[in-house]
Structure formats: structure tokens, C-alpha cells
VEXGUVO-368247 format. One record per residue: residue number from 1; residue in three letters; chain; x, y, z of N, C-alpha, C in turn. Coordinates in nm, 4 decimals. Example, Ala and Ser with C-alpha at 12.3 -4.5 7.8 and 13.67 -1.06 7.14 Angstrom:
residues 2
[r 1; 'ala'; 'A'; [1.3190; -0.5690; 0.7800]; [1.2300; -0.4500; 0.7800]; [1.3200; -0.3300; 0.7800]],
[r 2; 'ser'; 'A'; [1.2850; -0.2250; 0.7080]; [1.3670; -0.1060; 0.7140]; [1.2900; 0.0030; 0.7870]],
This chain:
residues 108
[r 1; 'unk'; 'A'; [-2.9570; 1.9746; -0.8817]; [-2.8478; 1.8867; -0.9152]; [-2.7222; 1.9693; -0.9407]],
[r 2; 'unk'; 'A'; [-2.6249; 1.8819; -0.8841]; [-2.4795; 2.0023; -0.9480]; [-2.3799; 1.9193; -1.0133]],
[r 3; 'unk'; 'A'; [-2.3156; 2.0101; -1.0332]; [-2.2125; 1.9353; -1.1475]; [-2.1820; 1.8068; -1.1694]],
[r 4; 'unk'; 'A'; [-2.0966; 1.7632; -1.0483]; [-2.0758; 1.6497; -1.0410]; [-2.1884; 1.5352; -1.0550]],
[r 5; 'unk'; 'A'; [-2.3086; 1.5047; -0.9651]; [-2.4445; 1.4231; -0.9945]; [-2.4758; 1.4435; -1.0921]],
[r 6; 'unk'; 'A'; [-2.4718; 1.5719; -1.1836]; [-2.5146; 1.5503; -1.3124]; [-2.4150; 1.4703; -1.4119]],
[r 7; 'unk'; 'A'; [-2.2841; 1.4491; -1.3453]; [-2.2081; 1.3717; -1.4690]; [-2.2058; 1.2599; -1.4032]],
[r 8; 'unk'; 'A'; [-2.1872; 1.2342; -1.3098]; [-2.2314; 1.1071; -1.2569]; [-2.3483; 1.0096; -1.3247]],
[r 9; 'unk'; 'A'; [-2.4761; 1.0722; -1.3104]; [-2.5954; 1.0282; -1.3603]; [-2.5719; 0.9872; -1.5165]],
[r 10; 'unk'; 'A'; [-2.4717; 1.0899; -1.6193]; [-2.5224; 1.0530; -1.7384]; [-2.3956; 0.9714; -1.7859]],
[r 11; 'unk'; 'A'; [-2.2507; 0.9577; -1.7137]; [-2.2000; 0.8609; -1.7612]; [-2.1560; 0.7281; -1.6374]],
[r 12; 'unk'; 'A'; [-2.1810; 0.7544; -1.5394]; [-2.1937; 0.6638; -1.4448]; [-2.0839; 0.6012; -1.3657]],
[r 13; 'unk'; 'A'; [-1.9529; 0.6807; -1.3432]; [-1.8503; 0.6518; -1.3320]; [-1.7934; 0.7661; -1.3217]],
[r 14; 'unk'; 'A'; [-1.6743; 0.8015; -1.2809]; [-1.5677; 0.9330; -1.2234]; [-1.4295; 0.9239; -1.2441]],
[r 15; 'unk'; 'A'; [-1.4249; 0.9468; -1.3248]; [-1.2185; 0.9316; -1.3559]; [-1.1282; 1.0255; -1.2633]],
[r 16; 'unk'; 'A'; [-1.0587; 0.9539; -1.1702]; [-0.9576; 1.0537; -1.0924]; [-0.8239; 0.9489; -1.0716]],
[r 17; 'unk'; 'A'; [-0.6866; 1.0318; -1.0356]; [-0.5739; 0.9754; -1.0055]; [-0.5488; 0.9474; -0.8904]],
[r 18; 'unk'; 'A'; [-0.6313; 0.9785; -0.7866]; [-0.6317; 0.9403; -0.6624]; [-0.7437; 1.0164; -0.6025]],
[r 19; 'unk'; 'A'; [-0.8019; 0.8722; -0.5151]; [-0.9009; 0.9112; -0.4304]; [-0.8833; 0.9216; -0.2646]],
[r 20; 'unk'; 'A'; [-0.9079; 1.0013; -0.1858]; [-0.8662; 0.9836; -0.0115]; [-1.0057; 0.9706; 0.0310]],
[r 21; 'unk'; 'A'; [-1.0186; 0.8783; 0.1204]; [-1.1465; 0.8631; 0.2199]; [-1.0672; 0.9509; 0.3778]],
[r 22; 'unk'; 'A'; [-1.1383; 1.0003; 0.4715]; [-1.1330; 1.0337; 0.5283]; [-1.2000; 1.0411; 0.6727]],
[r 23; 'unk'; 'A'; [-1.2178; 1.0509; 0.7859]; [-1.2987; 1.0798; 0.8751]; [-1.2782; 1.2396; 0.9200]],
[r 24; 'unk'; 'A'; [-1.3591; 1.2967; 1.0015]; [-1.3442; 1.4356; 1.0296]; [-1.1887; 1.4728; 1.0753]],
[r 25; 'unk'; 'A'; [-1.1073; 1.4203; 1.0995]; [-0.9478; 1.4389; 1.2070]; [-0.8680; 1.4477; 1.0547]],
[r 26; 'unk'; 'A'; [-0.9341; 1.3845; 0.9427]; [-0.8605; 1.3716; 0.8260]; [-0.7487; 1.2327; 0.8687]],
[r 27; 'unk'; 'A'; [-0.7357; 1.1759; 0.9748]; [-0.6455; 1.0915; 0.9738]; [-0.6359; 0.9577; 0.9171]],
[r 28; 'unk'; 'A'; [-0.7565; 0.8757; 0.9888]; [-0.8288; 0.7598; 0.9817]; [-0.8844; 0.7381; 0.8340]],
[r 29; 'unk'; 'A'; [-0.8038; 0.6750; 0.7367]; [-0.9149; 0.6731; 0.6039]; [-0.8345; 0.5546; 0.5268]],
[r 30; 'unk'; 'A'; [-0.8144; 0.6442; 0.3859]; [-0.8022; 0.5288; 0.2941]; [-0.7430; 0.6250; 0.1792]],
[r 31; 'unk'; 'A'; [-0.6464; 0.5614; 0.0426]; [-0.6320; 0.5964; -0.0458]; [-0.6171; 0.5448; -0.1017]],
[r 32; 'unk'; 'A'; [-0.6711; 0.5606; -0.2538]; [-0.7010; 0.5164; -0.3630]; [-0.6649; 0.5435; -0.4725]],
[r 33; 'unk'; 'A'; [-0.5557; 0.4652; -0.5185]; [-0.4903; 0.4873; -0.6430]; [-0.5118; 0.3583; -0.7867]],
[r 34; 'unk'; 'A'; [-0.4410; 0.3781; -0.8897]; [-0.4469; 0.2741; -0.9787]; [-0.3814; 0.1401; -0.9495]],
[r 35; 'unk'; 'A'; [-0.2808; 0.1918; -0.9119]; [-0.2162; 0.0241; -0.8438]; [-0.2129; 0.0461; -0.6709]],
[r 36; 'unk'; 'A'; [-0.2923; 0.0616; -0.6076]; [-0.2852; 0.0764; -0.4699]; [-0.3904; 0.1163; -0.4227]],
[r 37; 'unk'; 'A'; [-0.4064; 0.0787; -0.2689]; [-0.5168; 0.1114; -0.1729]; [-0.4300; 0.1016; -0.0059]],
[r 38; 'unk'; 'A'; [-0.4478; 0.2154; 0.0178]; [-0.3759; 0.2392; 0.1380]; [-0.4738; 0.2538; 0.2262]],
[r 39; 'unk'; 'A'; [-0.4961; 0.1747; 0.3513]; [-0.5303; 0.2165; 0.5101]; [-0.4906; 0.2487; 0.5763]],
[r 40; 'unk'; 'A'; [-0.5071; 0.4191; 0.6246]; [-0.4052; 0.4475; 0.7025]; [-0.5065; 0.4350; 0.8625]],
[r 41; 'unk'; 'A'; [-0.4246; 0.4210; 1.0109]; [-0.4716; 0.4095; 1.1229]; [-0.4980; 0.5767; 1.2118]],
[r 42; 'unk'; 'A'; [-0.5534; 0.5882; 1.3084]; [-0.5755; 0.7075; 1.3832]; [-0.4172; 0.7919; 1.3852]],
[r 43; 'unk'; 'A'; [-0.3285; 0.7127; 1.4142]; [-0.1688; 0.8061; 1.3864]; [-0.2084; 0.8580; 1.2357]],
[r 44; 'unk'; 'A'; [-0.2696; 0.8259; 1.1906]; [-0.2321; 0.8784; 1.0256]; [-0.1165; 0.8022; 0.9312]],
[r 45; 'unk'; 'A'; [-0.0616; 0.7007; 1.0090]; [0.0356; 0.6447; 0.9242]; [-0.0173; 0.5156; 0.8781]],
[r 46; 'unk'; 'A'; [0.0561; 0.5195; 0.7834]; [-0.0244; 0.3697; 0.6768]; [-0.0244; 0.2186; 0.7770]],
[r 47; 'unk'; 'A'; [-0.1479; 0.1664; 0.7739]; [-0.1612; 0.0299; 0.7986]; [-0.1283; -0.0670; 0.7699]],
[r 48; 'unk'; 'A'; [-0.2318; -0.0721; 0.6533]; [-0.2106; -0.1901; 0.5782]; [-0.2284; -0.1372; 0.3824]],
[r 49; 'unk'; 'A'; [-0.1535; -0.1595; 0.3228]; [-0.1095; -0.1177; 0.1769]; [-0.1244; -0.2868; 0.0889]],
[r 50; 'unk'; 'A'; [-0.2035; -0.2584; 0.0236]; [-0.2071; -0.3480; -0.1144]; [-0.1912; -0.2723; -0.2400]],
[r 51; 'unk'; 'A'; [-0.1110; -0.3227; -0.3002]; [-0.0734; -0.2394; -0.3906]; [0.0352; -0.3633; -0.5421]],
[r 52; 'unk'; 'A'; [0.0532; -0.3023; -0.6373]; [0.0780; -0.3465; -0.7531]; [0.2064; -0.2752; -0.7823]],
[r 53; 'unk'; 'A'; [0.3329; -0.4056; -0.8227]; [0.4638; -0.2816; -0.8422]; [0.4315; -0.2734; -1.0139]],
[r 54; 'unk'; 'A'; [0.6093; -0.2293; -1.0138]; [0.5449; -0.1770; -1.1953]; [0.5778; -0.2831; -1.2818]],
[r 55; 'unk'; 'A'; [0.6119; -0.4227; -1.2102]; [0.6129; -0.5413; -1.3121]; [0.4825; -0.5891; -1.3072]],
[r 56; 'unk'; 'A'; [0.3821; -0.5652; -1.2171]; [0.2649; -0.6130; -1.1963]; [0.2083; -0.7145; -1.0765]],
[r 57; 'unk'; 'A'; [0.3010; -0.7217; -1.0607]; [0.3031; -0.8188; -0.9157]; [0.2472; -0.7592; -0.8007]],
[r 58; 'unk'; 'A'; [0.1456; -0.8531; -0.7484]; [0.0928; -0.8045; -0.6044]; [0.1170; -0.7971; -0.4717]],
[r 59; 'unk'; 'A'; [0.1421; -0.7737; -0.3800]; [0.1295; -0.7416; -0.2543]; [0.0781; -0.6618; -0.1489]],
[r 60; 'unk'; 'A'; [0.0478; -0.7114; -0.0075]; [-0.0631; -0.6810; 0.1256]; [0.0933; -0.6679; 0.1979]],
[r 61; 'unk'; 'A'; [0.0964; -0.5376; 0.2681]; [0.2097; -0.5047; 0.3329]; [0.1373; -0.5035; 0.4342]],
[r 62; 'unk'; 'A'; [0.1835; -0.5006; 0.5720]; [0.0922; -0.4757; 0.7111]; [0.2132; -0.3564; 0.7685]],
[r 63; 'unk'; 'A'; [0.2562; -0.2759; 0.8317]; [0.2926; -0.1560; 0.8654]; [0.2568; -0.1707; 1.0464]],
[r 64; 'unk'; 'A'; [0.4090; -0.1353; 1.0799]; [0.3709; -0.0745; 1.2758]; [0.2957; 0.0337; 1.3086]],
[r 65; 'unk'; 'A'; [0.3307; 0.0665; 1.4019]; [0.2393; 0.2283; 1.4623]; [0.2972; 0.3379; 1.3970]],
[r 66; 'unk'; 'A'; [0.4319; 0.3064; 1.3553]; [0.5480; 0.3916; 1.2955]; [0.5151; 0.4321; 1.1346]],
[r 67; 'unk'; 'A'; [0.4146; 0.3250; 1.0921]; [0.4480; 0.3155; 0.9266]; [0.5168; 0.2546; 0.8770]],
[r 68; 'unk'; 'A'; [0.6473; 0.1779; 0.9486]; [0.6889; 0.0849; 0.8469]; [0.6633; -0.0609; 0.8072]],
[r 69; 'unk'; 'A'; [0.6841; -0.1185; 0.6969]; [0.6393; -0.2468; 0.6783]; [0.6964; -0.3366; 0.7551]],
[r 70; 'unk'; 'A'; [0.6322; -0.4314; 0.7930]; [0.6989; -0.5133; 0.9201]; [0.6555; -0.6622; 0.8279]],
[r 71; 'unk'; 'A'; [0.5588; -0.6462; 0.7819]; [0.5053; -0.7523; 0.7235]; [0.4484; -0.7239; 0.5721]],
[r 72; 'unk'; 'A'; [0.4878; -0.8513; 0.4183]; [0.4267; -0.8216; 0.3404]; [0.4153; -0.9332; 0.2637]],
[r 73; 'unk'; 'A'; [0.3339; -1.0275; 0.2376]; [0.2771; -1.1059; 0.1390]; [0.2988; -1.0605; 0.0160]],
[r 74; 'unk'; 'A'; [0.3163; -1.1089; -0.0252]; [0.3518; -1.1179; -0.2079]; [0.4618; -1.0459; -0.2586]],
[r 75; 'unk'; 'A'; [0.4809; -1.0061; -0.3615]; [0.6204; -0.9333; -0.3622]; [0.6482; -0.8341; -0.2991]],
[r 76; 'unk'; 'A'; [0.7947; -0.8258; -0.2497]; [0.8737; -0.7026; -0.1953]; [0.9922; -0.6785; -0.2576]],
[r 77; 'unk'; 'A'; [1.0182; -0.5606; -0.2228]; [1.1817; -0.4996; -0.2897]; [1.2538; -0.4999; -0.1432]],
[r 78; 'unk'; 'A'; [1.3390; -0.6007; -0.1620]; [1.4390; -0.6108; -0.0083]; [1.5655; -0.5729; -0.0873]],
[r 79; 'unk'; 'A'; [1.6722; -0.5302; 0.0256]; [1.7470; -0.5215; -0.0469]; [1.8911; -0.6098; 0.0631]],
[r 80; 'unk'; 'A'; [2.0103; -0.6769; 0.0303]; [2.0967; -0.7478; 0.0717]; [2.1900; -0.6587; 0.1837]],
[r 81; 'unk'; 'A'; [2.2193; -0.6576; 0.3056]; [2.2344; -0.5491; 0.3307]; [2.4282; -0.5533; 0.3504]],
[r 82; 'unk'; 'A'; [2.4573; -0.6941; 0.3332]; [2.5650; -0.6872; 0.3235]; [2.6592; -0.6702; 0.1841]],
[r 83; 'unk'; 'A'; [2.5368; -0.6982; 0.0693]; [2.6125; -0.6374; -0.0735]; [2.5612; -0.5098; -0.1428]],
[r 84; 'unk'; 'A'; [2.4308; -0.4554; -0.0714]; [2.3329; -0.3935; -0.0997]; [2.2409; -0.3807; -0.2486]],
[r 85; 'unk'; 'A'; [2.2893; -0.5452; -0.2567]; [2.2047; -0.5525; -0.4054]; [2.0185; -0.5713; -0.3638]],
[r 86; 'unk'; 'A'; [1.9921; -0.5129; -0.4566]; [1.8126; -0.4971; -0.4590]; [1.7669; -0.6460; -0.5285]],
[r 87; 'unk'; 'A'; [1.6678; -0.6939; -0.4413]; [1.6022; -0.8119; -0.4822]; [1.4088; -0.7940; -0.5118]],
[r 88; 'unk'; 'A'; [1.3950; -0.8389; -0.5683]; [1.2558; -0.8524; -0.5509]; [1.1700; -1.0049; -0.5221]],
[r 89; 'unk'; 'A'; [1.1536; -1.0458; -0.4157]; [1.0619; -1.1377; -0.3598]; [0.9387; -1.1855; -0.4546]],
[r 90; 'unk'; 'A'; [0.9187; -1.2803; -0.4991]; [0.8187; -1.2918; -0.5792]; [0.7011; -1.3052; -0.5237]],
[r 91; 'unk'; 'A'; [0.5951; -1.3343; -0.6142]; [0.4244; -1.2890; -0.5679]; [0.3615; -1.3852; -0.4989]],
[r 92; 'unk'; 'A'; [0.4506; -1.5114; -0.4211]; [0.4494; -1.6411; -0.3658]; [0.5062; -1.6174; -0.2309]],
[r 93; 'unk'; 'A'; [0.5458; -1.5297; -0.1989]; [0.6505; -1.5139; -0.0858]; [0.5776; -1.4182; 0.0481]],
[r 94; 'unk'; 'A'; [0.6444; -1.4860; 0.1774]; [0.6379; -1.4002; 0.2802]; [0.6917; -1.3347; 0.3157]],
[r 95; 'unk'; 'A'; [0.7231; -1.1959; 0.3512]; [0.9103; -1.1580; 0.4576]; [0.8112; -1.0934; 0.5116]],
[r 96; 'unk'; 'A'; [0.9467; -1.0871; 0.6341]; [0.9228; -1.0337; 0.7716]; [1.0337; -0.9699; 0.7956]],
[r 97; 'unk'; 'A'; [1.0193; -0.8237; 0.8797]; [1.1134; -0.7028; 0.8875]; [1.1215; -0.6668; 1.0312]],
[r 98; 'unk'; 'A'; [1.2097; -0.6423; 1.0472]; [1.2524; -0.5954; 1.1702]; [1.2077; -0.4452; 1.1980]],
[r 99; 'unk'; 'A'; [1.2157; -0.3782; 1.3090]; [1.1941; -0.2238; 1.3169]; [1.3018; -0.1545; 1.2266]],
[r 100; 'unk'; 'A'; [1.4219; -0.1623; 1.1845]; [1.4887; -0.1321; 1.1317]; [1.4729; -0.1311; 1.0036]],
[r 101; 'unk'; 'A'; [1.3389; -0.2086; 0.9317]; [1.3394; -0.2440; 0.7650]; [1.4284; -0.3222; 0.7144]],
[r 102; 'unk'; 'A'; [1.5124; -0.4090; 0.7813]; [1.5856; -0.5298; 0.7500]; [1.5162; -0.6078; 0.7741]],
[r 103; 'unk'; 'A'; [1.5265; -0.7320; 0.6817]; [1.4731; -0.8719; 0.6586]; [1.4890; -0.9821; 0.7881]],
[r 104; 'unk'; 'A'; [1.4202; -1.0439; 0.8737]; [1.3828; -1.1257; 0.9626]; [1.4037; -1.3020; 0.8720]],
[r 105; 'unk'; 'A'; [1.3194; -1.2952; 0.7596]; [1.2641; -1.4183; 0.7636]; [1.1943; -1.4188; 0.5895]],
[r 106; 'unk'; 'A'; [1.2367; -1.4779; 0.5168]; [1.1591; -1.4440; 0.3780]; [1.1451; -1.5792; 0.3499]],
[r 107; 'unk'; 'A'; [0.9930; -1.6471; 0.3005]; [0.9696; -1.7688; 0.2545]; [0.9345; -1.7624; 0.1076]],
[r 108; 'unk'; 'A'; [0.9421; -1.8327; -0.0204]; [0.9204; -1.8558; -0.1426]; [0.8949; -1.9733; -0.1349]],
């Protein structure tokens, strides 16, 4: 037995600040944080992201081939691009983004 299985076994659980899943290329996996879980695709760039902001609010982002969010259910931080004031979308809401990361379409 080594270290780790032995603390495993006697308290049954593993405290870390982030976990990465991986496949052999290192690309294809996953990460695992306290407010977040990232899928990233064979590019290595993020998929699909669920994750928790720091008011607590949830959201499922979906991401292009590129990595950026194109799509995200529940809250987002958009921002106005003609006053450039920052909004946040509440945990009820859809938007939709252009390749550019400008706003398409936001429902509440």
C-alpha cells in the first residue's frame, strides 16, 4: 500500500484545489475545481464549462473549436458594447454570442 491508498482507506476522501482528468495526449479531459468543471475537447480547448460565479449563481457555457463561449445557460457576465457597462444575466437566462464574444440574443 502507499501513501496515498493508505489515506484514502482511513479517511475516505482527498482534499485538493483542483483536479485534471486526462487521456494519454493530455488534451481530451476534464477539470475540477470548487465552483467548476471544465470539458475540454481533442484541441485542448474548453467545451463545455459549468461552473459557479462568486455571487453563486450557476451556469453550462458550451464553447467553439476556438474556446470561446458561444453559448451559456444561466448566468453570464456580458458586457454593453456600446456603453461598456458590465451586466450579469441572471440564473434564468439564455445568451447567445457571436465569434467575436458579443451578444446575439439574451432571453430572461
Amino acid at each position: 500500500m502507499n501513501y496515498l491508498t493508505e489515506n484514502l482507506s482511513a479517511q475516505r476522501f482527498l482534499t485538493v484545489e483542483r483536479l485534471t482528468l486526462s487521456d494519454a495526449s493530455n488534451k481530451l479531459g476534464s477539470d475540477l475545481t470548487p465552483d467548476s468543471v471544465v470539458w475540454h475537447a481533442a484541441t485542448g480547448k474548453a467545451e463545455v464549462t459549468l461552473e459557479f460565479d462568486a455571487s453563486g449563481n450557476p451556469s453550462l457555457a458550451f464553447s467553439d473549436k476556438d474556446g470561446k463561449k458561444r453559448l451559456v445557460l444561466g448566468s453570464a457576465q456580458t458586457v454593453v458594447v456600446k456603453t461598456g457597462e458590465e451586466r450579469t444575466a441572471p440564473a434564468a437566462s439564455i445568451t447567445l454570442l457571436d465569434r467575436k464574444g458579443k451578444i446575439t440574443r439574451t432571453t430572461q
